[in-house]
C-alpha positions, 0 to 999 in steps of 0.5 A, a space after each residue: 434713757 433719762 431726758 438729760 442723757 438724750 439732751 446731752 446725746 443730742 447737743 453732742 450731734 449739733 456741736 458735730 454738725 455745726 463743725 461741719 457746717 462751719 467747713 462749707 464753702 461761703 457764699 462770698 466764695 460762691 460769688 468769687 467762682 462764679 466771676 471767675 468763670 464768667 471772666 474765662 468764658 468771656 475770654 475762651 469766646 474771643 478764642 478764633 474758631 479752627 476754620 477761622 485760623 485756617 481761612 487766615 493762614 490760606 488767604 495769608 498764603 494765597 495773597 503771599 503767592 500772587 504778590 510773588 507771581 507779580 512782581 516776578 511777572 512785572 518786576 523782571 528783566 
């Protein structure tokens, strides 16, 4: 092979890879991924736990039962 064949064999594989290298993500959209995960993870942490939601529903229910009991207990006759 001459050199010019191999120079051109190679300027062919770099037009390639710089087509390639053009398709990759930019940095810019690096930056815009990781703040919106970072703005996610912010609002999944104020998400309430199970045990939380479930000690407000009983004493929800509880509170609601004695406010019953008592004005049946001292609101009647």
């Amino acid at each position: 092979m001459t050199r010019d064949v191999v120079l051109t064999q190679i300027e062919t594989r770099l037009d390639a890879i710089e087509a390639g290298v053009r398709q990759l993500p930019k940095m810019v959209d690096f930056a815009t991924l990781k703040a919106d995960v970072a703005r996610i993870d912010g609002k999944l942490s104020n998400i309430p736990t199970m045990r939380q939601l479930l000690t407000m529903v009983v004493s929800t229910s509880v509170a609601g039962a004695a406010i019953v009991f008592t004005i049946l207990r001292f609101g009647g006759n």
